[in-house]
N, C-alpha and C positions, 0 to 999 in steps of 0.2 A: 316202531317202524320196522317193517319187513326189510330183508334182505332185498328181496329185491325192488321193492320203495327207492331200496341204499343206492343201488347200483344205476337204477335209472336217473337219478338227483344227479350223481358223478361222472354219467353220460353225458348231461347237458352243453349243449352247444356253449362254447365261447362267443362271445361278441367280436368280431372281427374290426383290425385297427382302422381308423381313419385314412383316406389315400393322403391327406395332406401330412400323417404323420411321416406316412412310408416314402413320402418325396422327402423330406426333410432327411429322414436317416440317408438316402441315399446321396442327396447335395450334398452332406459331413462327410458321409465316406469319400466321394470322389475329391472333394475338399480336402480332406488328411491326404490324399494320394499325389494332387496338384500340389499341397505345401512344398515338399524338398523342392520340386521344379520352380516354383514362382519365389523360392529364399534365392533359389540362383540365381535366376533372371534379375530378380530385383539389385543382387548383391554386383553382380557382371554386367547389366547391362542398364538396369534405367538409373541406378547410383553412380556410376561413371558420366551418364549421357548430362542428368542434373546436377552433376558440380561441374564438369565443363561447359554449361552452360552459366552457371554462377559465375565460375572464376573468369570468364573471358571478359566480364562486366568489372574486374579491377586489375589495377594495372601489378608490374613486373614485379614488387614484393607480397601484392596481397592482402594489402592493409587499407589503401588506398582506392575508393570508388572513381573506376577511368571513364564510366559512361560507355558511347560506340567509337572510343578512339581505336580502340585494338580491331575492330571490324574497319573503322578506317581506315588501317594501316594494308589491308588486305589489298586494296584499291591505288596505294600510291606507294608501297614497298616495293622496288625493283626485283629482286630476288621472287617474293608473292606472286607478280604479276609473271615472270617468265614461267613460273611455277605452272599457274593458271592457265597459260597460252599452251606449255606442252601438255596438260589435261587434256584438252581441247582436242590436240592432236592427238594425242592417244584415245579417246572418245569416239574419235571419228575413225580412225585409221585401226588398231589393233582392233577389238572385235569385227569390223567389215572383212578383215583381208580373212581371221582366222576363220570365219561362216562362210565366206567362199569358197576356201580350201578344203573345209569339211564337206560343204556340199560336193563340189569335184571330188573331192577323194573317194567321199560315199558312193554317189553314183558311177564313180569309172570301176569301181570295185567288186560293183551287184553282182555280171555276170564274169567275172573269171578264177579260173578253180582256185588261185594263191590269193585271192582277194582276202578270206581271214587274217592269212600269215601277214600281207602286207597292213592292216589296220591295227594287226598288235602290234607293230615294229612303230607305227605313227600314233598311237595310244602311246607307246611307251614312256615317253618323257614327261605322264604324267606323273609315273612312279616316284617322280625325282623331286626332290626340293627346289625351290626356287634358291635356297642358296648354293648347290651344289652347281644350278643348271645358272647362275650367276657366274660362279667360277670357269665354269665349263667355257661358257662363252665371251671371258674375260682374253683366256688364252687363245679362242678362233679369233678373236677381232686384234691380235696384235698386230703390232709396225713391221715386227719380224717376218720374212716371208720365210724364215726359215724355222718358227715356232709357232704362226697365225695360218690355220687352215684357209681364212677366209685371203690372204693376203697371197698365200702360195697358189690359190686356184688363180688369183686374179692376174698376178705376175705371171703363171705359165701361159695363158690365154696373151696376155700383152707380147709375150716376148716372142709368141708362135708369127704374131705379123708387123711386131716391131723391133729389129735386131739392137742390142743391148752393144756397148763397148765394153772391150777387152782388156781395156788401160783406164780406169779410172783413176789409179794413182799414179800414173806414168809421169815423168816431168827430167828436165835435163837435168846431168850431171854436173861436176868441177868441170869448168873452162872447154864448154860444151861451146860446137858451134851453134847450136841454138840459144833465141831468147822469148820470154815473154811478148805475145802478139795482142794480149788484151782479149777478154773475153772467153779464157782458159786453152787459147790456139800459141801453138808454138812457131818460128819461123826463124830461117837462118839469116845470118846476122852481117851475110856478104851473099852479092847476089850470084848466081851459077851460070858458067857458059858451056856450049855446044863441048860434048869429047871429057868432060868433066866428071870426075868420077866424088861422089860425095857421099858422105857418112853423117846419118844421122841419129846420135845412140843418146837412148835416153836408158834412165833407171826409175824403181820404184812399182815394178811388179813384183808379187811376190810371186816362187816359182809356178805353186799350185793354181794360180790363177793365170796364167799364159795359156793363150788359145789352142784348141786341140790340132790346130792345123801348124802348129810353129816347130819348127826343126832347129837342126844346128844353123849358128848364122854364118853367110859366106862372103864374103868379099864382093864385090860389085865388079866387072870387067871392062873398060871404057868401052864405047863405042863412036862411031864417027856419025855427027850430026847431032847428037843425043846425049841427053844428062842419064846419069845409071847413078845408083848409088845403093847403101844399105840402112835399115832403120832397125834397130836389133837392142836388148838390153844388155848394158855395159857393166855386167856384174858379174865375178868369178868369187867363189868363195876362198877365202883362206887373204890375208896378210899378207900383200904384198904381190899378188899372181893373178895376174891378165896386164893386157896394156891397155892407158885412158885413152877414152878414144878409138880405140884397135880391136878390131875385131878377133874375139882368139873363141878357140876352137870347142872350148866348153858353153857357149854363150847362147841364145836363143835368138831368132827374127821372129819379128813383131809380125806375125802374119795378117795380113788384113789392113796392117795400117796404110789410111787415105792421107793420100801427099797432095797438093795444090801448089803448081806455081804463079806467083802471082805480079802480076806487072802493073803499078799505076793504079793499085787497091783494085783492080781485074783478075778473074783466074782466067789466066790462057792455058792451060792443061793439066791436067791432072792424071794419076795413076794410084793402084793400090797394092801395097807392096806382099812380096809371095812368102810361101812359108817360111823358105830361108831369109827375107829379110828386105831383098834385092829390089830392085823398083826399075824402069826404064820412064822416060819422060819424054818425048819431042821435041825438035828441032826448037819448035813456038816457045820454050820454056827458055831459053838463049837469054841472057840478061836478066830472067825474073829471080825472084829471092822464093825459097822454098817451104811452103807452110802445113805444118801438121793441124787442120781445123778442130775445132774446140770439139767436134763431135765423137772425135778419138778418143777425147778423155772423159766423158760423162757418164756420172755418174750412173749406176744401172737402176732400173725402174725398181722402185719399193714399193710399190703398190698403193691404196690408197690410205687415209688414215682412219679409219673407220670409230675411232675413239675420239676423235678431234671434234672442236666446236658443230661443225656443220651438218657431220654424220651421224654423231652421237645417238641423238633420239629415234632416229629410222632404226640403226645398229640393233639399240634393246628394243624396238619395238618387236624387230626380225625375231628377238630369241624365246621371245613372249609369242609369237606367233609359234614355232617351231613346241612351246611346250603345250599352248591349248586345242592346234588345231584337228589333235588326237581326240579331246574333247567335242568338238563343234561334230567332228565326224563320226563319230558314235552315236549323240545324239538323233543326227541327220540320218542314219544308216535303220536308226529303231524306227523312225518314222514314217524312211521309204521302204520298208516291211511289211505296214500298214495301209502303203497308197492301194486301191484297187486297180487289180492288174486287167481289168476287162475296160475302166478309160485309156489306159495306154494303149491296149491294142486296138481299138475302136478307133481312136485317133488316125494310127499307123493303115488300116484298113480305108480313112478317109482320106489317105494320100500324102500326111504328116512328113517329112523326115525328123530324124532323132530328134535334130535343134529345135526343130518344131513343138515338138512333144516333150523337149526338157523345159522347155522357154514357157508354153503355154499350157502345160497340161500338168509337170511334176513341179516347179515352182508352183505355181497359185496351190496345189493340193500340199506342199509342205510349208508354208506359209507362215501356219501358227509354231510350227516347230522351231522355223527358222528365226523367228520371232521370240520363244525361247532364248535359244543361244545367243542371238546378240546382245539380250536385254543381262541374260546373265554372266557375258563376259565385258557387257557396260560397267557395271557394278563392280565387277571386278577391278576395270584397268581404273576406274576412281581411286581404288587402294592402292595401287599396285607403290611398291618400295621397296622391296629387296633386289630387284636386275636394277634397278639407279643404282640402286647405293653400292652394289658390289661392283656391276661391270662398268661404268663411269668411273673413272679416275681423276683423281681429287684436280688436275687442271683445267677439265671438262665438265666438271659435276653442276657448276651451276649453270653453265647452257642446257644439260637435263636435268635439271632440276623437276620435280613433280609436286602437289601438294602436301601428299603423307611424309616425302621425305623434308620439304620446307618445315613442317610440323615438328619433324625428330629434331633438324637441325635450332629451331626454334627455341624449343622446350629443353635441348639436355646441351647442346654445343652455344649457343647465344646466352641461355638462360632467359627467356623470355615467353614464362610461362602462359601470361595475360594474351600475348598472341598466338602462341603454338594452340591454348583450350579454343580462340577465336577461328584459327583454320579447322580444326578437329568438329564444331558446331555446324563449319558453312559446308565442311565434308558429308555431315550428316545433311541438310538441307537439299544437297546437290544429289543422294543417295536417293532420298526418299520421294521424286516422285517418279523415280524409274523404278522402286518398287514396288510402287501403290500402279501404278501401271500395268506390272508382270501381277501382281497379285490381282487387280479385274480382271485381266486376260483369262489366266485359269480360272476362277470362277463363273465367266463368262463361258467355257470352254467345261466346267464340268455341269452346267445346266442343260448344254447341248446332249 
């Protein structure tokens, strides 16, 4: 054989492979690639999903086939059902308010130059954990109006058009001519006549809390026809130094305080006493007995209780709103990006105003987006259990009760394993058609 006989034989075309073999290699390959992913999934999320559904089907040791008692308990457990009920609310109320506020935020923000700066500051709170923005918000909703953000706005807002008492602790002294009037009203204990000079001294202010308008207290000077007298605290410091009863000269007038006399369970007149203390009354007061009304002494407003049974679930609903509506508004802001700016102006050119043109023209075109966001903060408030569990306080915590944290409480504080896998199942149930939902939407949405 020639050389180049050789050469040409060793040129010869190979036979090119099968396409069914070269799909096969490439199904393995992508196959080996998928593995690590699909040991996770399996291991995290359908192996979890399938023993809690196993286990929910036997009761509280384990051993034991319970059948759907543990799912029946879901229906007639107290705690479950309030559980349930504030889902509901949360379902309906947290993702609405948070899509709303995102749309508003977005749209009021399109055209003005600090619009960015303002949607990072309202973004922000995404940054934060749900436990810290737990805590955060443990502390706005306190009792304290002098530790609760939320409590201090409300009280300075109350107190700007409803004036507060200056004497909450005020109350008569040893062998006071005043006594108990019922009702937290004090009154004197002999009635007063015309030219009568009277002293009415109580104690139990502390100094720092006397009204900014109180000075030294003075003596009262009779007059004719007319009760005079002084209302002042009866307290000198030191052992032994003032007189009971006696006005002396280090001592303060109850400025402000409201006198009533009263005749026959009537007030025929009234006065309010001045900064030094002093008071004047009318002739009409002659015979009556002299009453300091319980409103002297009331308590000053503490605002509301925003942890308590009734507010409780609005409260974390607020802080749950406050952390995603950074969220719904970013969303909403990408999408009115997108809207084409030639129907808006076309609109505005047929005579539209704004409302017109937000109501009918940028609602329906942001539609799907908006539709996004609520579905994805649905899903969300389904889970939601870290703002219960931190900002709710253990007197309150089962009026907000929710389902995930029923679950925690169920499965690690009751020990009541068979029910906590049963809610964790119907959690999933309640999940899944709001996301087979969002998932047609987008595929519906990327066909388009």
């Amino acid at each position: 054989m020639t050389s180049a006989t050789a050469a040409g034989a060793s040129a010869a075309p190979v036979a090119p492979k099968s396409r069914k073999s070269v799909t096969g290699t490439r199904k393995a390959v992508a196959a080996l690639f998928l593995l690590p992913a699909l040991v996770l999934l399996g291991a995290l999320v359908v192996y979890p999903i399938g023993y809690s559904l196993i286990r929910s089907f036997y009761d509280q040791s384990g051993d034991g086939f319970a059948g759907f008692d543990n799912y029946q308990a879901l229906f007639t457990d107290d705690g479950i059902r309030t559980a349930l009920k504030n889902n509901v609310i949360w379902v309906v109320f947290a993702p609405t308010v948070a899509t709303a506020l995102g749309l508003i935020f977005a749209v009021l923000t399109e055209r003005v130059r600090w619009g960015t700066a303002f949607k990072l500051v309202v973004f922000m709170p995404m940054a934060i954990s749900m436990l810290a923005a737990g805590i955060i918000f443990r502390l706005v909703y306190d009792q304290d109006p002098d530790k609760g953000v939320a409590n201090a706005v409300w009280v300075g807002v109350h107190d700007t058009f409803a004036e507060s008492s200056a004497f909450p602790k005020a109350h008569p002294g040893r062998d006071s001519p005043l006594e108990p009037a019922g009702g937290g009203a004090f009154i004197t204990r002999q009635p007063v006549t015309a030219g009568q000079v009277v002293t009415l001294p109580l104690v139990g202010v502390a100094p720092d809390l006397m009204p900014d308008g109180a000075k030294k207290a003075a003596p009262a000077e009779p007059a004719d026809g007319k009760i005079t007298g002084t209302t002042w605290q009866d307290f000198t410091r030191g052992k032994g130094v003032g007189t009971l009863n006696g006005v002396d000269a280090a001592e303060l007038g109850y400025a402000g305080m409201k006198i009533e006399a009263v005749k026959d369970g009537e007030v025929v007149a009234s006065a309010t006493a001045a900064g030094d203390g002093t008071f004047t009354l009318p002739a009409a007061a002659d015979g009556a007995r002299l009453r300091l009304p319980a409103d002297n002494f009331a308590e000053p407003y503490n605002g509301l209780n925003w942890l308590g049974p009734s507010l409780v679930t609005p409260a974390i609903i607020g802080s749950y709103v406050w952390m995603w509506a950074g969220f719904a508004m970013v969303l909403i802001a990408a999408g009115l990006a997108g809207v084409p700016r030639e129907l808006l102006e076309a609109a505005r050119v047929d005579g539209a105003n704004e409302w017109q043109v937000f109501r009918r023209v940028t609602v329906p075109l942001l539609a799907p987006v908006l539709a996004v966001v609520a579905v994805t903060l649905m899903i969300n408030v389904l889970k939601v259990f870290d703002l219960v569990f931190i900002i709710a306080p253990g007197s309150s915590q089962d009026d907000a009760n929710v389902l995930a944290l029923e679950l925690y409480r169920k499965g690690f504080a009751s020990d009541q394993p068979g029910i906590a896998s049963a809610i964790a199942v119907f959690l999933l149930l309640l999940v899944i058609p709001v996301m087979w939902f969002n998932v047609r939407r987008l595929r519906r949405e990327v066909r388009r």
